[in-house]
N, CA, C and O of each residue as an XYZ file, in Angstrom:
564
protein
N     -65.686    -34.938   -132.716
C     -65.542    -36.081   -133.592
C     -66.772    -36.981   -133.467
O     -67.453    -37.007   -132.442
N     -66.997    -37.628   -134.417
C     -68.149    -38.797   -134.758
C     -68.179    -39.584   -134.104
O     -67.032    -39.736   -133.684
N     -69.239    -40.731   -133.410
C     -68.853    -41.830   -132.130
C     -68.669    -42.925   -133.461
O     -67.895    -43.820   -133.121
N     -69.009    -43.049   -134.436
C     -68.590    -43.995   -135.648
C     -68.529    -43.092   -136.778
O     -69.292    -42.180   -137.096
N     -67.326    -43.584   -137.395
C     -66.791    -43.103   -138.933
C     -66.789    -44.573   -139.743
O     -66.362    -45.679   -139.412
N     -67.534    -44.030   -141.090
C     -67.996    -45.158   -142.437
C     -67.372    -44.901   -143.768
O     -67.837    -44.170   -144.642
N     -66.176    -45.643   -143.825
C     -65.372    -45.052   -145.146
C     -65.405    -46.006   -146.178
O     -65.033    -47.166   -146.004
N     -65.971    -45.429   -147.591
C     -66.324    -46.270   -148.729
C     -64.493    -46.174   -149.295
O     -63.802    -45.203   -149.606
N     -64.129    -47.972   -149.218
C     -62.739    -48.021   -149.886
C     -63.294    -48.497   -151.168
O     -62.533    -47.960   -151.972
N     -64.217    -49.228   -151.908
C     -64.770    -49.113   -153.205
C     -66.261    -49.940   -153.326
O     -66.799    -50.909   -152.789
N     -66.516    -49.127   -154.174
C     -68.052    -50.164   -154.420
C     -68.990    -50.290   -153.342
O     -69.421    -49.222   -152.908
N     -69.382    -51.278   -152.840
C     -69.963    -51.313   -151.458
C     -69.479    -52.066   -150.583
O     -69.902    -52.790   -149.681
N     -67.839    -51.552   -151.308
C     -67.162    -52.507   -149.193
C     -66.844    -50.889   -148.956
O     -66.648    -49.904   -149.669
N     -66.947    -51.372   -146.718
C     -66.645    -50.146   -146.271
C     -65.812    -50.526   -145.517
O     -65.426    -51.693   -145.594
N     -65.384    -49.804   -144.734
C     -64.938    -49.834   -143.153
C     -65.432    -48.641   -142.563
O     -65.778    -47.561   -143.042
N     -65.364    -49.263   -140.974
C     -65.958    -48.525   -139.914
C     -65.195    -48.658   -138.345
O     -64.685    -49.652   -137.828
N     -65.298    -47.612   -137.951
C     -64.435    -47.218   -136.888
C     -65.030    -46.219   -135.526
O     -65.278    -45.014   -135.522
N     -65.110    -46.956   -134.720
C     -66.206    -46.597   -133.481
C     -65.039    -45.591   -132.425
O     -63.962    -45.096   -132.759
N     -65.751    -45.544   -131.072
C     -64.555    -45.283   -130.407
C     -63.930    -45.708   -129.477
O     -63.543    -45.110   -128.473
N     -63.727    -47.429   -129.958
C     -62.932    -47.756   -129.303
C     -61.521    -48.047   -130.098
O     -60.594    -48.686   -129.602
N     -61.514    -47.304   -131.797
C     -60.590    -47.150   -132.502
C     -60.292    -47.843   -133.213
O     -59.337    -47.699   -133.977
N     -61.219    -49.026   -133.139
C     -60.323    -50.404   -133.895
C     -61.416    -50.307   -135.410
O     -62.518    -49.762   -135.344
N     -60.910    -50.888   -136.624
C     -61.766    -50.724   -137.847
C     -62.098    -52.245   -137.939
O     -61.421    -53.161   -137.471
N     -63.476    -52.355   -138.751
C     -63.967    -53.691   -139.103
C     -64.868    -53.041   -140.598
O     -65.248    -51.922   -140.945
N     -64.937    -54.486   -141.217
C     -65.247    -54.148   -142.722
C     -66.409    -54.936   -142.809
O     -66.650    -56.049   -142.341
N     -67.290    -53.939   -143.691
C     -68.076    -54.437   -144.133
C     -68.609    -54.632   -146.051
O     -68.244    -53.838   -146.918
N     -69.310    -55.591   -146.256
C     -69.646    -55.802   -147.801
C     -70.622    -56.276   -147.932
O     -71.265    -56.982   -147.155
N     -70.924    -55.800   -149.342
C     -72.342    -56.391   -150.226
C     -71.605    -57.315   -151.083
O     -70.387    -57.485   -151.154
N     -72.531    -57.871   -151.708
C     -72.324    -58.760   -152.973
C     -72.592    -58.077   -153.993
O     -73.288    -57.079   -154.182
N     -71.695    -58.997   -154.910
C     -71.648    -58.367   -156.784
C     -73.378    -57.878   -157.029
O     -73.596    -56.961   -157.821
N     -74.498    -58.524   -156.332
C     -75.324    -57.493   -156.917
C     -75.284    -56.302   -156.725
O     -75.679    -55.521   -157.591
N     -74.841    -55.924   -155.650
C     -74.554    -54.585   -154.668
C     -73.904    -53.256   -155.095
O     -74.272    -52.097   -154.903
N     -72.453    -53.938   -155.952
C     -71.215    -53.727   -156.148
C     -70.186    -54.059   -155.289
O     -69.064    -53.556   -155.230
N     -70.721    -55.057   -154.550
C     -69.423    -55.074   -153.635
C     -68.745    -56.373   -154.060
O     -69.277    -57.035   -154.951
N     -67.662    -56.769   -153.517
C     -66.565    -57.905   -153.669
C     -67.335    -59.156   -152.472
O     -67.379    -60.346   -152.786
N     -67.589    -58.925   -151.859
C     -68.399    -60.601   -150.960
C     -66.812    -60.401   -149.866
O     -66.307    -61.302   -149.197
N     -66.436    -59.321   -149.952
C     -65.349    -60.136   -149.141
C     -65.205    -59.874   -147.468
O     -64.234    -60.326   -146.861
N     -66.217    -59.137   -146.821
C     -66.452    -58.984   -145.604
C     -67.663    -59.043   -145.188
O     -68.530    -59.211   -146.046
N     -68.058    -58.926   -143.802
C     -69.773    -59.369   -143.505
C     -70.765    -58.622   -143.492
O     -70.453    -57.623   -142.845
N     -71.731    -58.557   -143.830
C     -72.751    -58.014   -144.066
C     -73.152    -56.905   -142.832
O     -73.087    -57.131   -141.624
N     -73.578    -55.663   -143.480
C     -74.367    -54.889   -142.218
C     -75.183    -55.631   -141.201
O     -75.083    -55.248   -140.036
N     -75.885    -56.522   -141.442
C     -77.001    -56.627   -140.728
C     -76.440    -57.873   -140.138
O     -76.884    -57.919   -138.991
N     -75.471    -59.193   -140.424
C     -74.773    -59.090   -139.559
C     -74.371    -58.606   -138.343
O     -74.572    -58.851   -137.153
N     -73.695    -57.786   -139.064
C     -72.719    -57.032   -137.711
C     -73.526    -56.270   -136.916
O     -72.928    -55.545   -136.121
N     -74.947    -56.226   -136.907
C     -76.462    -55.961   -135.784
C     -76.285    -57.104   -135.427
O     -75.524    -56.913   -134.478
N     -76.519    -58.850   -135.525
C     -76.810    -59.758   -134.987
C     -74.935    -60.261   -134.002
O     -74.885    -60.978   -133.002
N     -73.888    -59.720   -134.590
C     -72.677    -59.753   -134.181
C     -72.927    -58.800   -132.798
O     -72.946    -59.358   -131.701
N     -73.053    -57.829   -132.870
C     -73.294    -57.157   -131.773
C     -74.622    -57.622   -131.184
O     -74.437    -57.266   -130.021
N     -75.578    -58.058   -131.191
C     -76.181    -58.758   -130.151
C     -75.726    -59.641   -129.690
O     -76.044    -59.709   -128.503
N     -74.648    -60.990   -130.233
C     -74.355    -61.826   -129.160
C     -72.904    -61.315   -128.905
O     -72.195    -62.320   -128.952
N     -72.420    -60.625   -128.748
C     -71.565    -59.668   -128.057
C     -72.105    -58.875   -127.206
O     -71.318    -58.497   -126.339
N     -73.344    -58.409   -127.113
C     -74.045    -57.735   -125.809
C     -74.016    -58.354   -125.037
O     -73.285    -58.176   -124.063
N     -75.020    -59.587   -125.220
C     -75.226    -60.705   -124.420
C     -74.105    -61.753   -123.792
O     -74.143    -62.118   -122.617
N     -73.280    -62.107   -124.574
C     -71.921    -62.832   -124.259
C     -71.903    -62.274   -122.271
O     -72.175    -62.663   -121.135
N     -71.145    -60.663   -123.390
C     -70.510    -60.061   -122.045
C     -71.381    -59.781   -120.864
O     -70.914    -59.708   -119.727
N     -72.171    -59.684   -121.034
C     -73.418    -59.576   -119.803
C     -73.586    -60.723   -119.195
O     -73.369    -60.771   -117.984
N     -73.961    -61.763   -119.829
C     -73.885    -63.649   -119.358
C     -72.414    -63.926   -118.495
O     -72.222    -64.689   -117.548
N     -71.688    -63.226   -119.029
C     -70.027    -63.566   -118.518
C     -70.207    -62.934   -116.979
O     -70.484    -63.424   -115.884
N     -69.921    -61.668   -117.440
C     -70.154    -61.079   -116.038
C     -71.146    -61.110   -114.727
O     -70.972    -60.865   -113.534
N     -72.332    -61.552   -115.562
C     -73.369    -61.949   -114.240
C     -72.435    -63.238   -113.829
O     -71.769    -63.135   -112.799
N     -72.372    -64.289   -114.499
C     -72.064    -65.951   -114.222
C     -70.570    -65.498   -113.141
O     -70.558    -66.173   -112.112
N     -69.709    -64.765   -113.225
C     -68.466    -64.874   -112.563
C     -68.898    -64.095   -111.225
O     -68.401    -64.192   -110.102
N     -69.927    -63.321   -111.651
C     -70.087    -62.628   -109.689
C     -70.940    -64.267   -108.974
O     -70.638    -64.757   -107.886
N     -71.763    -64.704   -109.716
C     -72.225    -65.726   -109.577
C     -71.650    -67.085   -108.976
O     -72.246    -68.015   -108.433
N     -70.290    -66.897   -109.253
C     -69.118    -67.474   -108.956
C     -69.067    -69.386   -110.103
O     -68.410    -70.423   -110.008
N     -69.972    -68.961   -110.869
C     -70.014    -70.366   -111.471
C     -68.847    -70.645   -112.250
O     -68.611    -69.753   -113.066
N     -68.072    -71.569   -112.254
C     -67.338    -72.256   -112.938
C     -67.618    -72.506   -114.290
O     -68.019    -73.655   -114.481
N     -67.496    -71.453   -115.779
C     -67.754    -70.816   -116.772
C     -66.109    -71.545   -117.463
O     -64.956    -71.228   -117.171
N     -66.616    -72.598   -118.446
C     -64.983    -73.174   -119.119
C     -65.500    -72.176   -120.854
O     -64.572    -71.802   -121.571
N     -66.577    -71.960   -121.174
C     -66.694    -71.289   -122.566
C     -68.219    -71.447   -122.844
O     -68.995    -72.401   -122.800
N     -68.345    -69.998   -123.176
C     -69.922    -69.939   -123.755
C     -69.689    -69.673   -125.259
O     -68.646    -69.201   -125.712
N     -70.927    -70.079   -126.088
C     -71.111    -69.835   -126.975
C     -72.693    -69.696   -127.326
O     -73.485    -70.304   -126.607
N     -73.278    -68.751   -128.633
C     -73.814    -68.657   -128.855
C     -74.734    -68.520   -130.188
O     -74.630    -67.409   -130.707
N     -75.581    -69.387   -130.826
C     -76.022    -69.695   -132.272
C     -77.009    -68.762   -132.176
O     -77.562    -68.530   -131.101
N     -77.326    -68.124   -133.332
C     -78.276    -67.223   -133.471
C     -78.777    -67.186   -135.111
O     -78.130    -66.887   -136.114
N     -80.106    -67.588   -134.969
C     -80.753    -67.613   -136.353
C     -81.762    -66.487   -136.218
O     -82.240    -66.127   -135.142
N     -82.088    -65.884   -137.587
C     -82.983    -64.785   -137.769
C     -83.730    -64.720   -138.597
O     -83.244    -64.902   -139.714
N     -85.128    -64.462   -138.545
C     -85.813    -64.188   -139.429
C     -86.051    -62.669   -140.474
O     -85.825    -61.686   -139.768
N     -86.330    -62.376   -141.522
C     -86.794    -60.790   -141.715
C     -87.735    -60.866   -142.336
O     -88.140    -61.939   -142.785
N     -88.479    -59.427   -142.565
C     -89.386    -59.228   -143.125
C     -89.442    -59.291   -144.944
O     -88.442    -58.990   -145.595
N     -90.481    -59.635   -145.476
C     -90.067    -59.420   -146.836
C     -90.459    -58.802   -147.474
O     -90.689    -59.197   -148.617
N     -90.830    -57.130   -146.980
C     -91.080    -56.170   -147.685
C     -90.162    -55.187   -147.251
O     -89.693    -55.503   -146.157
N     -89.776    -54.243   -147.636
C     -88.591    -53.564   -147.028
C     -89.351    -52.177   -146.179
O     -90.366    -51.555   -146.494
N     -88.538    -52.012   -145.144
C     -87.205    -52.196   -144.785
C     -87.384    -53.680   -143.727
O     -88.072    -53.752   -142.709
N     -86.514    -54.800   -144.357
C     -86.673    -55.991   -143.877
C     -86.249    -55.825   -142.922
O     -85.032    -56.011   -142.900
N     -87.005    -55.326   -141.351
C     -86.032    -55.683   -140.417
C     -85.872    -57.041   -140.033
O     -85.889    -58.008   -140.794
N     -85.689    -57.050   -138.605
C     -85.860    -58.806   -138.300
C     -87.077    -58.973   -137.722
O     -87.649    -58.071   -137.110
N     -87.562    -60.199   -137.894
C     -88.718    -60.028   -136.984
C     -89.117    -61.381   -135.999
O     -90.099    -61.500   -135.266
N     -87.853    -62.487   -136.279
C     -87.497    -63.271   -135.411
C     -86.304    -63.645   -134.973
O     -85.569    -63.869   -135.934
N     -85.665    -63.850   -133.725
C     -84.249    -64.350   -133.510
C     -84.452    -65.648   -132.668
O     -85.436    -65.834   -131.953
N     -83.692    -66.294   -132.784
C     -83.825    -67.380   -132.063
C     -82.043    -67.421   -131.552
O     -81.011    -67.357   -132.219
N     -82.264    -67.541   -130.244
C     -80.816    -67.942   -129.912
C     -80.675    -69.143   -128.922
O     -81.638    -69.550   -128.271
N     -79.697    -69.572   -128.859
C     -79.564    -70.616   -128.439
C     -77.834    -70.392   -127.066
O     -76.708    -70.098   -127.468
N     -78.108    -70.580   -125.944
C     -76.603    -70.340   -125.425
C     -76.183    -71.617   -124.923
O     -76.924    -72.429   -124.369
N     -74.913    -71.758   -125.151
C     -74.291    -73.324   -125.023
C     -73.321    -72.706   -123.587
O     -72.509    -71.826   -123.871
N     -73.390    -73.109   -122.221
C     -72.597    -73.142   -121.312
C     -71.745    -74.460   -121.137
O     -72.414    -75.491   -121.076
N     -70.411    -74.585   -121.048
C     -69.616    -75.449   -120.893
C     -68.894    -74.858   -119.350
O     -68.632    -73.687   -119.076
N     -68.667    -76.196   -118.410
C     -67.833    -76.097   -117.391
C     -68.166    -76.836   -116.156
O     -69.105    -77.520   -116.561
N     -68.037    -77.083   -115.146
C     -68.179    -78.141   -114.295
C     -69.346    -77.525   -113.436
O     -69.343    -76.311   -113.228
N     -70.445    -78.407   -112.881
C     -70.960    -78.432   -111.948
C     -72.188    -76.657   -112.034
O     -72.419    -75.770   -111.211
N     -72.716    -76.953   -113.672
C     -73.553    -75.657   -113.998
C     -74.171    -75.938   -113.099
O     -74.045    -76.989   -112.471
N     -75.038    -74.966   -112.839
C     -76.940    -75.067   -112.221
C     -77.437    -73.883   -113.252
O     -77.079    -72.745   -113.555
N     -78.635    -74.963   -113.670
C     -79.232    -74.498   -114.362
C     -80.027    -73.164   -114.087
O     -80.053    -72.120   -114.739
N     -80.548    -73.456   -113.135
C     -81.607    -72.482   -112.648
C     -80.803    -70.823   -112.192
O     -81.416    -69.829   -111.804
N     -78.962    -70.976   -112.435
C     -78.424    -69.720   -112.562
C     -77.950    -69.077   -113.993
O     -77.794    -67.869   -114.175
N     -77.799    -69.853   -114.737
C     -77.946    -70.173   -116.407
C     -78.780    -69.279   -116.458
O     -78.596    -68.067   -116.573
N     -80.016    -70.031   -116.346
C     -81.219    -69.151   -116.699
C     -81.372    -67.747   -116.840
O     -81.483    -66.989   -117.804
N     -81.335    -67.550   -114.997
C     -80.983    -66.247   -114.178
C     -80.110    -65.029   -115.215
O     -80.488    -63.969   -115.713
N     -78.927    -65.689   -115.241
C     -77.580    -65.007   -115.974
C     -78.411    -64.431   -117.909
O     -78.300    -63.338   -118.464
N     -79.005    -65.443   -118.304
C     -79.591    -65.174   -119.774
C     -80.916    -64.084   -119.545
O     -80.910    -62.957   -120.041
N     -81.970    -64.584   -118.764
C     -83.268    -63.475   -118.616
C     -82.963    -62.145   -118.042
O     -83.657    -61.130   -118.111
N     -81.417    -62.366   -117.263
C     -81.346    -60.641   -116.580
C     -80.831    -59.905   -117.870
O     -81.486    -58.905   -118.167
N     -79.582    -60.280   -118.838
C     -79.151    -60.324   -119.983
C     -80.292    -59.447   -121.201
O     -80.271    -58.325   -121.708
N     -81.230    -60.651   -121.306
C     -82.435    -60.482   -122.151
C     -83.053    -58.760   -121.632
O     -82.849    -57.641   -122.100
N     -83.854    -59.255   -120.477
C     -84.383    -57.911   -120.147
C     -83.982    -56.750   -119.560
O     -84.821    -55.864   -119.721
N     -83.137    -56.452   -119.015
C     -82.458    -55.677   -118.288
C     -80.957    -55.038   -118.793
O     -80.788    -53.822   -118.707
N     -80.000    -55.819   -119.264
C     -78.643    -55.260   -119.526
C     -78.132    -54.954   -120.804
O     -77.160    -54.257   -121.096
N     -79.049    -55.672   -121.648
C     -78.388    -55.917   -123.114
C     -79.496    -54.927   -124.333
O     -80.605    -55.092   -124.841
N     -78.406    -53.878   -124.379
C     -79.055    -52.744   -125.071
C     -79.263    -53.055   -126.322
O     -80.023    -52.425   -127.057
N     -78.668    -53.953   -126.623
C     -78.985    -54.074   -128.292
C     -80.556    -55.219   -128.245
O     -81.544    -54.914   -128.912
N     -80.530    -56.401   -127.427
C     -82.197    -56.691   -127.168
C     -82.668    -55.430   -126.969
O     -83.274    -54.828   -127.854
N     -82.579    -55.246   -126.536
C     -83.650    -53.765   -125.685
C     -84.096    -53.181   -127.217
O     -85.308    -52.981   -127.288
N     -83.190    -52.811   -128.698
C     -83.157    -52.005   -129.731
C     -84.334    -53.532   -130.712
O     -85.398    -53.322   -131.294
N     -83.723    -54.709   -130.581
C     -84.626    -55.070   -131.479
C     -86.169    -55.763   -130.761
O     -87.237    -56.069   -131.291
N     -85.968    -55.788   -130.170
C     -87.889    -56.441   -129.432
C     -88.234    -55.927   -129.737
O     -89.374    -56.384   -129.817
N     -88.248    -54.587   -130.318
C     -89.450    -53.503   -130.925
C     -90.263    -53.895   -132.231
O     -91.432    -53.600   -132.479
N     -89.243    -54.739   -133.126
C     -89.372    -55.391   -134.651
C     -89.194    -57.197   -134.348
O     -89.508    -58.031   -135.198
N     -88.806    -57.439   -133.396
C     -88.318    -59.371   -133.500
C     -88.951    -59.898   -132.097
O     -88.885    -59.522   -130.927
N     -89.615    -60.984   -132.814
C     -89.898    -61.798   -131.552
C     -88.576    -62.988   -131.320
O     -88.082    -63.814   -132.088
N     -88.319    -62.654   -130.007
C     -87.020    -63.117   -129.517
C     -87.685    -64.984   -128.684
O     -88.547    -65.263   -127.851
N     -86.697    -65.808   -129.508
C     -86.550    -67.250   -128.612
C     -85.058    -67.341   -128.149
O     -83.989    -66.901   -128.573
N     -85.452    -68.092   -127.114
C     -84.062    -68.041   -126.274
C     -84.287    -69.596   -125.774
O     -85.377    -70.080   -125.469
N     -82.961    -70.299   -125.757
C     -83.016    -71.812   -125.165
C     -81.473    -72.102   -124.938
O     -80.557    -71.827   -125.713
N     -81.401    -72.672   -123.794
C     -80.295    -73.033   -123.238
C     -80.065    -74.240   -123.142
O     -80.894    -75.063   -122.755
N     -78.177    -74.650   -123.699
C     -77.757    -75.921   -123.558
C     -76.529    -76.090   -122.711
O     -75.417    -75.622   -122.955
N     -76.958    -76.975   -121.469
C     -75.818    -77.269   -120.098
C     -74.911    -78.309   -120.939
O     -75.083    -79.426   -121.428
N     -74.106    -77.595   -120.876
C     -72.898    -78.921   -121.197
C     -72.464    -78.461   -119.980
O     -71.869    -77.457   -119.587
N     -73.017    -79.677   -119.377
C     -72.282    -79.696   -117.849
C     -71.048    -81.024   -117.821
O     -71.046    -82.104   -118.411
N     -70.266    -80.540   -117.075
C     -69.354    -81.640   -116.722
C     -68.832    -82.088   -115.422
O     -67.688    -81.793   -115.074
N     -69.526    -82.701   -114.780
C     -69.262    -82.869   -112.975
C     -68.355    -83.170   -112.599
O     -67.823    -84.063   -113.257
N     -67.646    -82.713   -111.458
C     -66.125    -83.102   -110.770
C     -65.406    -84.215   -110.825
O     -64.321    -84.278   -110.247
């Protein structure tokens, strides 16, 4: 069997189904033929980068033992404008919330992330110059 299956239900919406079994949809717009009514491919590349990263940030920060109340993460992108537009800038931004951050493990937790764990960075640095900046919403005891 396929590690992803891509099934056209009409026009240019699809769904897709990996193997961890679960389906998610994707769409173009009426120029496309599609209905607008799910998110874009290229999207769901920048969806799965801060889902790489999330879970990698999570898991370093808890061996880390830091007190982690919710991360989040904004991500803007640039592309090219000749095709095939990849990206060719991301800018992300990670927001840590929870008591008594240190920064200087923040950091740690995002650059091991960046260079080392997160396969989907690893797929676009080849085409995007990557910014990265961190915001402590710290909250002390």
């Amino acid at each position: 069997m396929a590690d992803i299956i891509i099934k056209q239900l009409k026009g240019a919406t699809f769904i897709a189904k990996g193997a961890s079994n679960h389906w998610v949809a994707m769409d173009g717009t009426d120029k496309v033929g599609g209905f607008d009514a799910a998110a874009r491919p290229l999207e769901m590349v920048l969806f799965g980068l801060g889902g790489c990263t999330a879970v990698d940030v999570k898991t370093i920060l808890e061996k880390m033992k830091l007190n982690i109340e919710n991360i989040e993460i904004e991500i803007d992108s640039e592309r090219a404008d000749e095709h095939p537009k990849v990206f060719t800038k991301i800018k992300m931004v990670y927001h840590f919330y929870g008591k008594n951050l240190a920064l200087k493990k923040l950091e740690k937790a995002v650059n091991l992330s960046k260079e080392t764990y997160c396969s989907v960075t690893a797929m676009l640095k080849h085409s995007a110059e990557f910014e990265v900046s961190i915001e402590n919403h710290n909250t002390a005891e």
